[in-house]
Every structure is written in structure tokens, then in C-alpha cells.
N, C-alpha and C positions, 0 to 999 in steps of 0.2 A: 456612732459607728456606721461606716458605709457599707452597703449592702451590694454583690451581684449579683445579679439574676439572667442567667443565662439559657437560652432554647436551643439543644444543640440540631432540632430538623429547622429552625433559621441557621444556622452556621451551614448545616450541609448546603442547604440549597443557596444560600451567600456564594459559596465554594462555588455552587456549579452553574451559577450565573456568573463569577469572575470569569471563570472557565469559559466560558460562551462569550465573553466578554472580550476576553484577549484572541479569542480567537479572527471573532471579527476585525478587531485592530490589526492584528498579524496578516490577516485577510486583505486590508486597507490598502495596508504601507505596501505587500506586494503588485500588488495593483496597481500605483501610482509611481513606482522604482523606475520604471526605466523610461516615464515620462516626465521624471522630473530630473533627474542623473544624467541625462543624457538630451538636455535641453538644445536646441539645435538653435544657433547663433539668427539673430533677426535681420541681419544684412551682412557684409564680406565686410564694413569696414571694420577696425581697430576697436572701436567700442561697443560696436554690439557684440562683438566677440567674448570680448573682457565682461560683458553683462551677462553675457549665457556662462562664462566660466566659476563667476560670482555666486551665480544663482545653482547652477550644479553643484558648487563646493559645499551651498548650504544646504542642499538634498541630499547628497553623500553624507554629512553631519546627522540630518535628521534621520536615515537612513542607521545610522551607529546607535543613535539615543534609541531610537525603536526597539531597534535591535536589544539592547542593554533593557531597557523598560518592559520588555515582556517575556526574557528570562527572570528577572524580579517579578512581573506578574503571576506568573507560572509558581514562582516557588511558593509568595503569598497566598496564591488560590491552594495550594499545597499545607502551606501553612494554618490554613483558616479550617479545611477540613480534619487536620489531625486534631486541631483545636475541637471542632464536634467530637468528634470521637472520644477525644478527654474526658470532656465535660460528661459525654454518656456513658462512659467508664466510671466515673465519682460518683453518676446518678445510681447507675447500678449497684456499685460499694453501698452507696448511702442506704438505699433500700431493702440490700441483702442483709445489712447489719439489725436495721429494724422489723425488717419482719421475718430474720433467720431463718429464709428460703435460699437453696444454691443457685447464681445466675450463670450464664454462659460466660462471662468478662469479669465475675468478680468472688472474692472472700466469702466463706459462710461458715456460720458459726456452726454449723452443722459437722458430726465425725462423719468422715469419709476415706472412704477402701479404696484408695486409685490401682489400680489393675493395669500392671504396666505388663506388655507384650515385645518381644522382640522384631527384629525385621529376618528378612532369608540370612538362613544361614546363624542366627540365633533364637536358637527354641527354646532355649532356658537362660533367660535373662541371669547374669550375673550382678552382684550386687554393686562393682561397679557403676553398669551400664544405670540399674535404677535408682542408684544415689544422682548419676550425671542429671536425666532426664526427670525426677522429682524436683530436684531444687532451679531447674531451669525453667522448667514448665509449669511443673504442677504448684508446687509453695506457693508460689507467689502470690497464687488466687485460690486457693485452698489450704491454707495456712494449718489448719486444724488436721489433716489427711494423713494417712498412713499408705506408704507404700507397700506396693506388694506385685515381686514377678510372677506373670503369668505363664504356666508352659503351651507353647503349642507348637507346632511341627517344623513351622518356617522352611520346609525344603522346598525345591525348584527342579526336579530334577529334565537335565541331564547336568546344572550347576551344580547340585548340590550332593553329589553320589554318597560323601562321605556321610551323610545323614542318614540316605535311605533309599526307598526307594518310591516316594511320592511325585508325582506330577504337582504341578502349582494349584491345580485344580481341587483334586484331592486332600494337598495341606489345608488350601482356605476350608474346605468341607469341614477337615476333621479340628483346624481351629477355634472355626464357628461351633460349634458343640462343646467344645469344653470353655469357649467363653460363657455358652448360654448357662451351662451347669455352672459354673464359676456364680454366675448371676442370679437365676429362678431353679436350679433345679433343688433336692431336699434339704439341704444345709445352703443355699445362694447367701449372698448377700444379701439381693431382694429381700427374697424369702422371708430371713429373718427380719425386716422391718427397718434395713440400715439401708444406707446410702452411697450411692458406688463413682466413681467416675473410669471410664474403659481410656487408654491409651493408647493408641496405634500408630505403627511405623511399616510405613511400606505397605510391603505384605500381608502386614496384620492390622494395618487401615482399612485394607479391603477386609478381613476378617471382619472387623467392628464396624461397617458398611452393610455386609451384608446381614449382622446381628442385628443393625438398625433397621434393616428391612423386615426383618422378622418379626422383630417388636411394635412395627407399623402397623404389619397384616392384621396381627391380633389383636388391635383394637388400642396400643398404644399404653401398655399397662403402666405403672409406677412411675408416673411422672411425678415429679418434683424427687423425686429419689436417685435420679439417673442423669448422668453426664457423657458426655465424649467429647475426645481430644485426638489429632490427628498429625503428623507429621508425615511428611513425602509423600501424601494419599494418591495414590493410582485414578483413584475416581474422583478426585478434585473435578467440580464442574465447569470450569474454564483450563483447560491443563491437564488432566488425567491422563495417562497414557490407554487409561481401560474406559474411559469418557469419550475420548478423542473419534472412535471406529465401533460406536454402539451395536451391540448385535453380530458384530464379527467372531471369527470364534478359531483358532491355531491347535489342528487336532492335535498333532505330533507334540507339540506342548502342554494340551490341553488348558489351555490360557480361553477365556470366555471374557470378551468386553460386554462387560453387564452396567455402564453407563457408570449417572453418576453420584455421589453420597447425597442424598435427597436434602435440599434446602430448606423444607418445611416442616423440618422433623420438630415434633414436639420437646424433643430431648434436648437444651442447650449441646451446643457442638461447638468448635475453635477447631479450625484447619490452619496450619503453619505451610507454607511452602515456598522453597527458595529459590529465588528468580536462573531458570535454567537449568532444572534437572528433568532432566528426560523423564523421571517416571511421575509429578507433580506439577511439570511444567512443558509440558512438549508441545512444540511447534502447530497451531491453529492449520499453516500452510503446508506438510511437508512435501509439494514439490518445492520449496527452497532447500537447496539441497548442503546449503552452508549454514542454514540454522539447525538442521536433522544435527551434521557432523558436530556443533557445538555442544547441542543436545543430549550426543552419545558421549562424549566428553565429558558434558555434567553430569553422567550420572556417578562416574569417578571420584570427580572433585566437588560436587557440590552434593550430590544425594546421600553421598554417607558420610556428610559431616553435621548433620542434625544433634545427633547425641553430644555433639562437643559445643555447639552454641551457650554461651555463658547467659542467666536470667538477665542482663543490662541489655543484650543481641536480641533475644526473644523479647521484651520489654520495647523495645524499639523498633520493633516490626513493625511494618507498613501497611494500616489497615484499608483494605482494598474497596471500592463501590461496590454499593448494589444498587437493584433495580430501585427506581422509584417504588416509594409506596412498601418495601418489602416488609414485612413485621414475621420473618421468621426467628427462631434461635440459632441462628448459625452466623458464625464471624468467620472473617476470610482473613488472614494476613500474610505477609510476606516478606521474603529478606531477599535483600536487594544486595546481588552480586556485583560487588567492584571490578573485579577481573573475570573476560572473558574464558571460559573452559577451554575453548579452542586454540587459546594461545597460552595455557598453564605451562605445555610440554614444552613452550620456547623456553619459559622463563626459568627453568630447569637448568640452564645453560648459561657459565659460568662469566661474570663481567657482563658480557652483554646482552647477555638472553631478557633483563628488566629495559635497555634502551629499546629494543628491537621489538617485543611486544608490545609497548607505550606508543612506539610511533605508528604501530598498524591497529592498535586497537581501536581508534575513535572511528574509521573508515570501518573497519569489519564489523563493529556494533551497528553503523548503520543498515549492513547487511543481513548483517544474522536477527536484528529487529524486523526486517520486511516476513521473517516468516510468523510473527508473533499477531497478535490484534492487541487496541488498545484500549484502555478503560476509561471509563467515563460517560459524560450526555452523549446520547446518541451512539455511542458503539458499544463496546464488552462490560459485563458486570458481573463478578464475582461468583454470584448465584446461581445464573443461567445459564445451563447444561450447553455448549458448544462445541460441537461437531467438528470433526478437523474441515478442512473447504479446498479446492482446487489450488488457487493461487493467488494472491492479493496485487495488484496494480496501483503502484501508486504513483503518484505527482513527476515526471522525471526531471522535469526542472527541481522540483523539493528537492528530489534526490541529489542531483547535482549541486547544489546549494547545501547539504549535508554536508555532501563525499569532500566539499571543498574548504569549511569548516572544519572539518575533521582533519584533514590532511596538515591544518595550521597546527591544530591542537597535537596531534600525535608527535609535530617537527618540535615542538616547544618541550613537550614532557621527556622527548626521547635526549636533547641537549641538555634538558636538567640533572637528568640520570647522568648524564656523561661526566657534568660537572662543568659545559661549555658557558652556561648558561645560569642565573642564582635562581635558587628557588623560590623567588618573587616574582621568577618570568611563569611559572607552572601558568597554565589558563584558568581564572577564578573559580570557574567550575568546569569541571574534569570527569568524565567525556559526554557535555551535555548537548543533544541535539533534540530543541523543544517540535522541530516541523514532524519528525516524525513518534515523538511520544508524547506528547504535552503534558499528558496524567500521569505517567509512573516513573519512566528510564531516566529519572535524572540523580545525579550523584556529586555530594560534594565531597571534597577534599585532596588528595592528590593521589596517583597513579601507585606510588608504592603503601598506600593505607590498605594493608587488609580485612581491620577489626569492621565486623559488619553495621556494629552498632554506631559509625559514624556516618553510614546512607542514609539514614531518616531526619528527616527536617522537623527539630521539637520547636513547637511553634512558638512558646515565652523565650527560647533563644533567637530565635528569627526576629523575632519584633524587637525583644534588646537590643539585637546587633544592629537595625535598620531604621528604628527612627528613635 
């Protein structure tokens, strides 16, 4: 029988030397483009002519293969990383099984109380809501767990009148309290010597943020007992909306940015959050004032569709870097938005409203991208608390070189939709533009796919498909 043995921190750093890899190629090939393309003839007669047109045809050529070869590289460095993650996903399975301890990523044979919480505006989970967000989330990796809604306040006011009359501030207070009682107080879970995992949405991420900090201070009790889970987290540390403006503070609201859900918490933690909601995902830049508007958009169409993600969606999340070297418990993932928020409202709009977003979409993603940072060596990493920032400047040649990629892709998607065009013209990858994300914003498949679980690149189909 043959054996593999596989190291998934060689795979990551495999990954992130491809990464550096293609970059410098892509770095190369720009650098030499308009000296080799635009070859300037060695004399007026007829044949030196014909030589520099030769030799420009074959640099335009190599200029295309590049091109083509480092979208492939890209998705392979893509591919090679999801592969570590696998692999450290099976390792964790493997180890939770044998020494029936709960990990952050995997199954234990241990009973567990999942304490599922609602977001504003639902204070008492319905059984609905926690049948959805169990067998999506939680089962998969806690197989053995019992659910159970948690109450707590979820109001907003002046949002949430019909509930009451709390401020945001005061709900998180008073739901941090009867989580802790839920947990340690005379009858807790804790308490009695079982084992919990908290779940939070939204609002009540920051609930179970702030319980995390609590549990911190005091010296970090009942570990191996204790889990959390997070969906739309406000304090997400790349993304938070209550991360983004640390230390800011909204009297009239009483809205308190108190950063971000600590990375190094002793407590295995999973944060989900999906590409473009305002309150999980907002804008690093917002003087970009057309990623803000996207932003406020998602929080519509993408932030409260968490509870409806099917376990294949959440199973295919995109798990995010982090720092070198990090050995905390916390995983970062993400689900990768096919369709801009910004342009949902169009496509509302009967017959044409799917051409007419298709064609502006590959252009405005390059846009609404500049107000984002990106992940990987050397720039953003899942873990490290980041600050919104002035304004990011980038490449304007890149840029133009995007906008004008894009502009082909949007003509090609928006005549497929029409039906001008078969849908074998769609662009093989749809709406991908490697100069300005190289690490994340790439998406395959075509324009009207909305199932999210087809934006992640599983990497034994990647490799079937390609060699």
C-alpha cells in the first residue's frame, strides 16, 4: 500500500512563494510589454519592417500566453493553499477523534450545548432560525451537539422601537449577561462540567466578543470546554464595522467601536463573513465612496442572508491567511459574493436588468475593489486588527489595464444574456482581475450562477481539471 504524507505549513508556504512567484513574472512581462510589442523597425526599407512586424506579433503572442499562464498561476497558488488547509482540517479531525478533545475546525466526540443567538431584531431565536444555522454550521463539526436558542435583547433602537426601548449599547450589555449566566453562572453549562459552543450573528457576535473578553480578563477559565462561532461579526479584525474606527464612540446611538474579536483567544473560534457586507466587511478605504455605497447595499443583500447559506456554501468557504508564524485558535473564512450589492437593484429589472449589470459589473468591481486591501505576503491578514486608512493609490496604468479587461468581459457576458452571443463566448473566468486582487477576488463560473458554493476553488478538482 502507498502511503502520503503530507506537511500542510509546506503547502502554505509552497502557496506563498507561488504567490511571490507570479508576481514577479506578472512584474516581468509588464516591464518588457511595450518594448517588445512595439518593436520599432531597424531601417524604412520593406524588410526591416516586415522583421519588427514578426517579431512584435510574437510578443503580442507571448504577451497573451502570460497573460493566460498567470491566471492559471493564480488559481493554482489558490489551489495549493486550500489544499493546506484540507490537509490541516483531516489533521485536526484526526486528532479530535483520538484524543476526544473539541478543535476550532473539527468533530468531537464530546456532548455539546451550542447556544445559538439571534441577530437585531431577533431576540428569541425561533426554531426555524436554529434548525437553519445548526445543520449549516454547527453539525458538521460538532456532530454530537444539541441546539439550543439563546434569548437576548437584539434591539437597536431608534431601528428597533417595536422591541423596546434599548439602545445598541445597552442590548450588547444586557446580552452579555445572560450569555455569561447561560455559561458560569449557578446552573451554566460550564458550571456543571459540560461543554458549550456560543454562536453569534451580528449583534450578538459582539455579544460573544465582548463574553470572550471577559473570559480573557479572568484568567481564561474552562478551556477545552468552550467554543465560539461567529457569523457577520462587527468586530471581525480585517472588516468589522466596530474594528474599522477603534475607540470612536456614536452618543445618539450609543454604538461604542471597541475593536476587534481577539485572535489569540485561548477558546477555538470560526468567524464566517461574506465578501461585502457592511457590517463584517466594510470598506479598509471609505473615502472610496463607491465601495461605502456597495457596502450599504450589502448589508441588505448579503448580510442577512447568513441563516440561509446551505452546509455545502459554508463547507466551501474560503479560508482566509494569516500572519506568519500565527498559532492562534481562530479561523477566518469567507464567502465569496458573485454579484455586486451595488448593482442587485438593477437586476430587479425585468429582461434586461441581468444584461445591463453583467456588462457594468467587471468595471465597477474594479472600483469598488480599490476601497478594499488585499490578502496575502506582504499586505492584509485575516488576524490583524486593521484600521480603516485615508485612501489607497494604486497603479493607474494597472488600473487602466483592469477597466479595459473588464469592459471586454462585461461586452461578452452582457451579449450572452441577450442570447447574441452562445454561452461558450462567456470569458472562462468571470469577473476575474488578477492585478488588483491576486489572493482573493477571483471567481469562477458565469455571471447569472448565484449558488455561492461554486466561488471556491476545491483543489482535487482543480488538478483533475488541469493536468
Amino acid at each position: 500500500m502507498a502511503y502520503l504524507l503530507t506537511e500542510p505549513e509546506m503547502l502554505a508556504t509552497a502557496a506563498t512563494d507561488m504567490e511571490s512567484i507570479g508576481s514577479a513574472l506578472s512584474t516581468a512581462a509588464t516591464d518588457v510589454a511595450d518594448a517588445t510589442t512595439g518593436l520599432a523597425p531597424a531601417a524604412e526599407d520593406e524588410v526591416s519592417a516586415a522583421v519588427a512586424r514578426l517579431f512584435g506579433a510574437y510578443a503580442q503572442e507571448y504577451q497573451a500566453v502570460i497573460a493566460k499562464a498567470a491566471a492559471f498561476h493564480s488559481e493554482f497558488a489558490q489551489a495549493l493553499a486550500a489544499a493546506g488547509n484540507a490537509y490541516a482540517h483531516a489533521e485536526a479531525d484526526a486528532t479530535s477523534l483520538l484524543s476526544n478533545e473539541p478543535t476550532s475546525s473539527s468533530t468531537s466526540l464530546k456532548s455539546v450545548t451550542a447556544l445559538i443567538m439571534g441577530g437585531t431584531n431577533n431576540p428569541q431565536p425561533d426554531s426555524g432560525y436554529v434548525t437553519s444555522v445548526f445543520n449549516s454550521y454547527i453539525n458538521p463539526r460538532f456532530p454530537k451537539s444539541t441546539p439550543q436558542g439563546l434569548f437576548t435583547p437584539e434591539q437597536f433602537l431608534p431601528v428597533t422601537p417595536q422591541l423596546g426601548n434599548l439602545t445598541f449599547g445597552q442590548s450588547v450589555s444586557q446580552g452579555v449577561t445572560l450569555l455569561n449566566n447561560a455559561l458560569v453562572g449557578p446552573t451554566g453549562i460550564l458550571t456543571q462540567g459540560k461543554s458549550a459552543l456560543v454562536f453569534g450573528y451580528s449583534q450578538s457576535a459582539t455579544i460573544a466578543t465582548n463574553e470572550l473578553n471577559a473570559l480573557i480578563a479572568a484568567g481564561s477559565p474552562y478551556q477545552g470546554q468552550l467554543s465560539f462561532m461567529m457569523i457577520g461579526d462587527p468586530n471581525n479584525p480585517d472588516g468589522g464595522i466596530l474594528e474599522r474606527l477603534p475607540g470612536f464612540y456614536i452618543p445618539f446611538l450609543n454604538v461604542a467601536f471597541n475593536g476587534a474579536t481577539p485572535p489569540n483567544s485561548p477558546y477555538p473560534t470560526t468567524i464566517y463573513t461574506a465578501q461585502y457586507d457592511a457590517i463584517a466587511d466594510f470598506p479598509q478605504y471609505p473615502l472610496h465612496v463607491v465601495s461605502d455605497l456597495n457596502a450599504v447595499l450589502g448589508y441588505f443583500y448579503v448580510h442577512t442572508a447568513y441563516p440561509t447559506f446551505t452546509a455545502t456554501q459554508v463547507a466551501n468557504a474560503v479560508a482566509l491567511p494569516t500572519s506568519p508564524g500565527y498559532t492562534g485558535s481562530t479561523q477566518y473564512d469567507m464567502f465569496l459574493t458573485q454579484d455586486l450589492p451595488l448593482l442587485d437593484p438593477i437586476r430587479q429589472i425585468p429582461y434586461l436588468g441581468n444584461p445591463i449589470a453583467d456588462l457594468l459589473q467587471p468595471d465597477l468591481r474594479v472600483i469598488v475593489d480599490l476601497g478594499y486591501p488585499d490578502y496575502g505576503p506582504g499586505l492584509n491578514y485575516a488576524n490583524i486588527s486593521t484600521p480603516a486608512g485615508l485612501l489607497s493609490v494604486p497603479d493607474p496604468f494597472t488600473i487602466v489595464h483592469d477597466l479595459a479587461v473588464g469592459a471586454v468581459q462585461g461586452s461578452q457576458a452582457a451579449m450572452v444574456d441577450l442570447g447574441l452571443l452562445p454561452q461558450s463566448a462567456l470569458p472562462s473566468i468571470y469577473p476575474y482581475v488578477p492585478s488588483i486582487d491576486p489572493g482573493l477576488h477571483f471567481f469562477l463560473g458565469q455571471p447569472s450562477v448565484t449558488d455561492l458554493s461554486v466561488l471556491s476553488t476545491d483543489a482535487g478538482a482543480f488538478l483533475d481539471e488541469n493536468f
